[in-house]
N, C-alpha and C positions, 0 to 999 in steps of 0.2 A: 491249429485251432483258429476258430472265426472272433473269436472274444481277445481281441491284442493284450489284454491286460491277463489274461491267461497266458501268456508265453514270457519267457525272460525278457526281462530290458536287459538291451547291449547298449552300451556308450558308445561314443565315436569323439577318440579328441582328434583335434584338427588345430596344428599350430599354426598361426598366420604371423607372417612379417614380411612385405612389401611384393605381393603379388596378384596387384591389382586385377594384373591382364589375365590370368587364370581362375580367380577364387569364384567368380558368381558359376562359371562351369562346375567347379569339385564341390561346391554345398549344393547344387540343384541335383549333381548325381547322389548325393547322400538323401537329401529330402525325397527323390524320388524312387526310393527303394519301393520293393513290394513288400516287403518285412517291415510294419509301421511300429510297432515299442520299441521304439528308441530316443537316448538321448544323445544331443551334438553337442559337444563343448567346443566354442571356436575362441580360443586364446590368440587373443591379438599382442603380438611379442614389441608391442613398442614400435609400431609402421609408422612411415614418415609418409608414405602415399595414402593411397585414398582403405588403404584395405580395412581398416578402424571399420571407417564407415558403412562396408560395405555387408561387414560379421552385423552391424547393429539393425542394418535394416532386415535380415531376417531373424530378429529375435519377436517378431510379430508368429513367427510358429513357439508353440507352446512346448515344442521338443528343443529347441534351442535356447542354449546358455552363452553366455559372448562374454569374456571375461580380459579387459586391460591391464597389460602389466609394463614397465620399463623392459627397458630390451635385454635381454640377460643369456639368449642363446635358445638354440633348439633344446637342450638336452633339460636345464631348468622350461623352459614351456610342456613339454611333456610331462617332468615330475609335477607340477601344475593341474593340468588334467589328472592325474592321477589320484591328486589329492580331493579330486573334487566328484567321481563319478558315482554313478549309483548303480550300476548298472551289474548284472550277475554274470555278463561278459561285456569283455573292451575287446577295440578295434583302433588302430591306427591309423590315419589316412593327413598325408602330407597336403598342402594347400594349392600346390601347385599343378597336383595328379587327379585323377576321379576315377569313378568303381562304376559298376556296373548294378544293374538296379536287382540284382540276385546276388549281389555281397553278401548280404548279411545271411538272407533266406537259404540259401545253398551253405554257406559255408559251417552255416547254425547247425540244421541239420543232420550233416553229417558228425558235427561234433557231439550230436545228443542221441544219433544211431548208436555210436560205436564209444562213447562215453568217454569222450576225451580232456585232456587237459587244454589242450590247443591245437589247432590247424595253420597247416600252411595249404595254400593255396598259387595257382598259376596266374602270371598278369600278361600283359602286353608291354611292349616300349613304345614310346614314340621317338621314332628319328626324323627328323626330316619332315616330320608332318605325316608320318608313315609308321601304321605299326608291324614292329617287327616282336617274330619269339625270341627269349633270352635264351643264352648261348646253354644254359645246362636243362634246356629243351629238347637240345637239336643232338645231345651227348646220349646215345644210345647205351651205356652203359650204366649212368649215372637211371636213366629211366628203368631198367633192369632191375637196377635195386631203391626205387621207390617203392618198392613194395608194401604191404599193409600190415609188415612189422613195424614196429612205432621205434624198436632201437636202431635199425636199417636209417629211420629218418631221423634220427636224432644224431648217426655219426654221419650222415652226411650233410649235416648242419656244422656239426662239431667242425668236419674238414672241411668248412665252407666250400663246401662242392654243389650246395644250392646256397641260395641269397638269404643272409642274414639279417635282411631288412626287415623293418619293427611293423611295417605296415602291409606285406603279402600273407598277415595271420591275423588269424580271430583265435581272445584266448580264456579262460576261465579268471574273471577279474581276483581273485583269492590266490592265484600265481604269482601275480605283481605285488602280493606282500610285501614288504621289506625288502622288495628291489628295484632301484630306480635308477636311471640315464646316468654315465658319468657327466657334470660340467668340463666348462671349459676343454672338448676336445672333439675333433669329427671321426666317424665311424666310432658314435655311439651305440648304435644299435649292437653291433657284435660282440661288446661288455654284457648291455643286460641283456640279449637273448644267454649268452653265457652264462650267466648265474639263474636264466631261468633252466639250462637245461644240466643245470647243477644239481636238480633238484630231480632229475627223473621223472620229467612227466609222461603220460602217453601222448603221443603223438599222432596226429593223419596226416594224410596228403592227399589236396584234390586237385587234379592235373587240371583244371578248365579253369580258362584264363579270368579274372576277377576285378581285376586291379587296370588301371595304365598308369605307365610310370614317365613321366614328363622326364626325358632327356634331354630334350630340345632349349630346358632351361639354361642358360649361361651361369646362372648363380652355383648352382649343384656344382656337390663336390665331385661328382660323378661327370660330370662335363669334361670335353676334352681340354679346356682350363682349368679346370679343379684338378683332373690327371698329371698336369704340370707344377704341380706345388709341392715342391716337398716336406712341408710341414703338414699338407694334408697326408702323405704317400706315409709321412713318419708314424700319426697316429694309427693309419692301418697295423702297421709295421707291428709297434706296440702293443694292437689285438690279436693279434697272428701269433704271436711269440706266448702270449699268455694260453691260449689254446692247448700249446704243447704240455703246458703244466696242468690243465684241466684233462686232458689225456690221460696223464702219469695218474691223478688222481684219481679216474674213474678204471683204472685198470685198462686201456681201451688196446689195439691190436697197433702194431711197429707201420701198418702202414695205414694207418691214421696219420702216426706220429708223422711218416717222411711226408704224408702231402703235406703238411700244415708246415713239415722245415723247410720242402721245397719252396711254397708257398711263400713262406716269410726271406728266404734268400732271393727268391725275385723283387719283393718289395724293397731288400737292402739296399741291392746292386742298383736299383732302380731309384733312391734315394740318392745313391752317393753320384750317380749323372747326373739328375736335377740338380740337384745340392752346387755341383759344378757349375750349372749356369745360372745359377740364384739362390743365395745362400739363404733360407730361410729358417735354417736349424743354428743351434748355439754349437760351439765348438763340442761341448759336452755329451751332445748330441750326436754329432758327426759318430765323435769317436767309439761310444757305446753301438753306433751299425756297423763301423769296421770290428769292433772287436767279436762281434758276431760274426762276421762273415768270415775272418780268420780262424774264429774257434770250430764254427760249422763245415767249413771245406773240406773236412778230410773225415766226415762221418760218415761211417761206412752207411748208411741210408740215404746216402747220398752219391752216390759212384756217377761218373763223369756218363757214361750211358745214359743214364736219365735225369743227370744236368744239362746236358748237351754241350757241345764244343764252346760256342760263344758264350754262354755264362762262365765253365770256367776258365775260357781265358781273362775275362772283365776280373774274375773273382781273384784271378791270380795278380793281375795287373793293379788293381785295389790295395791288393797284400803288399806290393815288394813295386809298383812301379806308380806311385799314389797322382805324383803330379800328372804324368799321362794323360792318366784316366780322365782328371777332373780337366783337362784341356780338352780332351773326345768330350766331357760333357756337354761345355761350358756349347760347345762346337753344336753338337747335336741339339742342345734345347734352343738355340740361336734359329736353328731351320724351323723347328716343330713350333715354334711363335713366329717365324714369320709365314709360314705354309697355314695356320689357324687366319693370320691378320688378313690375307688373301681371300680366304673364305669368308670372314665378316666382312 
């Protein structure tokens, strides 16, 4: 329709905290959509740079709202936004990333053809300065079954076999009811997409890339320093696991369940080597991923054929040879931070 005010207002929260060098890029791509009712909430999470200032100078558009809070974390700056939109669809979009000026227009659309709950849609990365497709692009199988069954795409969300990120959808704002970001922990996103898709909604998928996803950031948890942290690698850990019981609950099929354990025993195994060379989990902690990976090794959903050799020797050697292992850790994250320092 020619009349903006005749089509839904979508929101657009946008958390800010210290990303100077990127923010006037990711609001110019949002302001410059070709789908104009909209509103932008730019939550400034308590920046110590210049990014404050930079949310207030485009509050001279009349679609922008710019809202200062103490620094409290991603996952409170979202519930934030959430508590504050008007809009009869949201969108997420990180401050450090930017969209494409048919974000909203394409992605609307489609949701309002085929009368969805929510859309995911395809992005780009940037590595290197270069964008590259995400890996379950390039997975001829997983594209097979994106099909324009909406429970096709909802368990291949379930088995994180596509990205769980809060920000490659556009969603029916009345979804986000009564469900908001856990605090205090990273890889928030695949909590509440979890409890949205608790709820059965219809789903799409539009395979044309929408999004860029700033890789290239050093902050991201998703950076190959963030991949080194085991208290980041923990909180995965901790979503992955929950999944399995979102499975039991929705009745879903055994090989749902083994990718999500496969899944979660890569993140264990993968803990307790970091964990080796930087202890960043409490004892307590430790022990609750050995004691999964002990109880898990021997499920039959799990047969050494589609462990592979080298997981379960780690997994064995975790079990019954503990010091070993965390010395190969200790060993191995010593090269992978000095082979990173090389690069910076």
């Amino acid at each position: 329709m020619k009349n903006s005010q005749k089509q839904p207002l979508v929101s657009i929260i946008v958390p800010v905290y210290n990303v100077e060098k990127y923010l006037d890029r990711c609001i110019e791509s949002i302001l410059g959509q070709d789908y104009r009712n909209i509103e932008v909430l730019l939550i400034d999470d308590g920046s110590t740079d210049n990014s404050g200032d930079i949310c207030d100078k485009y509050s001279v558009d009349i679609r922008v709202k710019v809202i200062h809070q103490k620094n409290c974390g991603l996952s409170r700056t979202r519930n934030t936004g959430l508590k504050n939109i008007s809009g009869e669809y949201v969108a997420f979009i990180d401050s450090d990333d930017y969209i494409s000026s048919k974000f909203i227009s394409h992605a609307l659309n489609q949701i309002l053809v085929d009368k969805l709950d929510f859309i995911v849609f395809g992005y780009w990365e940037i590595r290197g300065g270069k964008l590259c497709e995400p890996a379950y692009k390039k997975d001829n199988m997983i594209q097979e079954r994106l099909s324009a069954e909406s429970s096709n795409i909802r368990n291949l969300l379930i088995a994180d076999k596509i990205p769980n990120y809060a920000w490659n959808k556009l969603y029916k704002s009345e979804l986000w009811n009564g469900v908001r970001f856990p605090e205090g922990k990273t890889y928030e996103d695949m909590d509440a997409i979890a409890r949205l898709l608790e709820r059965n909604p219809k789903i799409g998928y539009l395979g044309e890339n929408l999004y860029y996803y700033n890789r290239d950031n050093p902050s991201s948890i998703t950076s190959p320093l963030g991949k080194l942290n085991s208290r980041f690698r923990y909180d995965r850990f901790k979503s992955v696991k929950e999944r399995i019981s979102l499975v039991n609950k929705l009745n879903l099929s055994n090989v749902i369940k083994r990718e999500l354990l496969f899944s979660c025993m890569d993140e264990a195994i993968e803990i307790i080597l970091l964990n080796g060379g930087k202890h960043d989990l409490t004892e307590e902690e430790e022990i609750e991923v050995v004691d999964f990976i002990e109880k898990e090794r021997r499920n039959p959903l799990l047969p050494q054929s589609y462990m592979g050799t080298k997981r379960c020797i780690l997994v064995w050697g975790i079990t019954y040879l503990p010091s070993i292992v965390k010395f190969y850790g200790k060993q191995r994250y010593k090269r992978k931070m000095d082979k990173l320092m090389i690069k910076s």
